[in-house]
N, C-alpha and C positions, 0 to 999 in steps of 0.2 A: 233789524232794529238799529237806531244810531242813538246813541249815547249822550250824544251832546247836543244842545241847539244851536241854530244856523247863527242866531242872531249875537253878535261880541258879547253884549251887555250880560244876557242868561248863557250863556258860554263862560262867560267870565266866574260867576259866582258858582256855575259847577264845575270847576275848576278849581278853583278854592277852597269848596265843599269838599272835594275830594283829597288835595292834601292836607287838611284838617284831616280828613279818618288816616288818612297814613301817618301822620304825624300821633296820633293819639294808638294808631296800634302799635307805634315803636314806644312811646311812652310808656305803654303795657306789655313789650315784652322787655323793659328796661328793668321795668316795676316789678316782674314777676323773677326776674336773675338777681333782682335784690333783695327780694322775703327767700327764696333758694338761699342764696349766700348768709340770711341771718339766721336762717332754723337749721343752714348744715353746720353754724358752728356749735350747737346742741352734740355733733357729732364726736367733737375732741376729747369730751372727756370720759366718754364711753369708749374711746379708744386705749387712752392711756390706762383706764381701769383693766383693758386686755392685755396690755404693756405690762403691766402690774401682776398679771393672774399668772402671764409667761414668763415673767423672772422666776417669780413664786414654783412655777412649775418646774423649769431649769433649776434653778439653786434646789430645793427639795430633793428630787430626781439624782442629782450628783450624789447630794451627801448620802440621799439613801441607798445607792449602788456602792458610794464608800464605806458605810456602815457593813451592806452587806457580806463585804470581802471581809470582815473579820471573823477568826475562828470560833465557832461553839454559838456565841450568842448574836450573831451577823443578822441573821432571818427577822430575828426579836425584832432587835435593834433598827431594820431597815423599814418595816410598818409604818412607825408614827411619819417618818419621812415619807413613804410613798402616802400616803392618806392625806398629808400637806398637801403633796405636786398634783392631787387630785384634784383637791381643792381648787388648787391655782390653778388647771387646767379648766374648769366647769366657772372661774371667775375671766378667764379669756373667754370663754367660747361667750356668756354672757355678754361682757362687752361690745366683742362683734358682732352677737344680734342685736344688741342694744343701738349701735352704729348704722349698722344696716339701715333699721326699724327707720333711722332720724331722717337717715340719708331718701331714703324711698317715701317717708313724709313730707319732707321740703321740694322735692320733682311735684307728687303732686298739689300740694297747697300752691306752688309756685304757677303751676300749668293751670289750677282753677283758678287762679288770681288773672291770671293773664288773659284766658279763657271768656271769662265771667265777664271783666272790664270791656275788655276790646268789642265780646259778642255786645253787647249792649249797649253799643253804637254802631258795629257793622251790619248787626242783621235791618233794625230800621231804614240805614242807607240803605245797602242793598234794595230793601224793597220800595223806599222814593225812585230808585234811580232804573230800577226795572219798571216802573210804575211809569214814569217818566216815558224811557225807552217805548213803549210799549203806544203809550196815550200819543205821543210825539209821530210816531208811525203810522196810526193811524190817520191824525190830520194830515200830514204828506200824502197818504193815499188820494183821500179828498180831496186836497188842493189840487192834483193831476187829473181828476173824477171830470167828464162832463156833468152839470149841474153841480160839481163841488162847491161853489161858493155860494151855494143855495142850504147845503146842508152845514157849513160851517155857521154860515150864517145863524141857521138856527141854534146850531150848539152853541152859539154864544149867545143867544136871547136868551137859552134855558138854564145857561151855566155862568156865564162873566154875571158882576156885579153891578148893581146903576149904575155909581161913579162911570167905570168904566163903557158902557153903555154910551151915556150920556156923552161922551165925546164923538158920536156917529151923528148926531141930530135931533131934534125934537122925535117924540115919539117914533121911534127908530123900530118898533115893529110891526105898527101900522102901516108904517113906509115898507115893510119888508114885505109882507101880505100884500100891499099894492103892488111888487113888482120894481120898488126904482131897484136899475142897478148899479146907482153908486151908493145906495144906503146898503145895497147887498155886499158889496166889494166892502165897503166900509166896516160891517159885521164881520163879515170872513177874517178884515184883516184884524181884528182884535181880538177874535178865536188863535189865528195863526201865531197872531204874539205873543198872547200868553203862554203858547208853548216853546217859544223861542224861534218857529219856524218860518224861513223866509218868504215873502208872496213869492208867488211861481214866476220865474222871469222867461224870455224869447227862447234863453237856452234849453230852461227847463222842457216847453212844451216842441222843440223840435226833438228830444231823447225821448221823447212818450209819442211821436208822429209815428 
């Protein structure tokens, strides 16, 4: 299969076509590291509330280990403090899931953003451009074929448009059913064009001898 057409002109515009879609799939993963960057900052203040839970936890924690050291009523005394740094501790550990939660939201909303856009004009390409590949292959086959430009020919009585047509001759497939063959060659070659493929030149038909 080849990719491109022979011809500049349809060479050129898939060309073009083509970095349009690169150009729009960098767009989308530009798009998608910028909803990332604005749903991780959801993440900071879930953080600093664990900032918060571990002071709480730390300072508690001390004073209840210092309470405890005191004689007869230490044990008492050291509860209300530890049951605080509990607190604090189950107010970090929240946090950080809280964090986490945001951080592992914004990967994917960012990745379906990026995903979503970009597929919704790669997968179309793709399948022009395989379509293409594929249709374009086939006419080269023909154009090399003995009686190839018998059958092109027809492919383009059954498939080109008058307009286009009409640039072969008056009645151009009555001429084809009689036999001329330059209204044949003249068919083939506006089959051939529309797919961008070049008429088969001396070169061509000595690599197919």
């Amino acid at each position: 299969m080849k990719f491109y057409a022979d011809l500049p002109s349809r060479r050129a515009r898939q060309v073009a076509g083509d970095v349009l879609v690169a150009a729009w799939l960098a767009l989308c993963t530009v798009l998608g590291r910028s909803v990332h960057a604005l749903l991780e900052t959801g993440a900071a203040p879930l953080r600093r509330v664990a900032d918060v839970g571990a002071a709480i936890e730390d300072g508690m924690g001390d004073a209840g280990r210092g309470a405890g050291e005191l004689p007869l009523l230490g044990e008492r005394l050291r509860q209300p403090f530890d049951d605080v740094a509990a607190s604090g501790s189950r107010l970090q550990q929240a946090g950080l899931d809280g964090a986490a939660l945001v951080e592992t939201l914004a990967v994917l909303v960012a990745v379906l953003v990026a995903v979503l856009l970009g597929g919704a004009v790669l997968v179309p390409w793709l399948a022009l451009r395989l379509r293409y590949a594929v249709r374009a292959g086939a006419v080269r086959r023909l154009r090399a074929q003995p009686g190839g430009a018998d059958l092109l020919a027809l492919r383009a009585l059954a498939s080109r448009a008058p307009a286009a047509l009409s640039t072969v001759g008056p009645a151009p497939a009555a001429a084809w059913r009689a036999g001329d063959p330059v209204v044949t060659a003249r068919l083939a070659a506006v089959e051939l064009g529309h797919w961008g493929v070049a008429p088969e030149t001396a070169d061509d038909r000595r690599d197919t001898a």
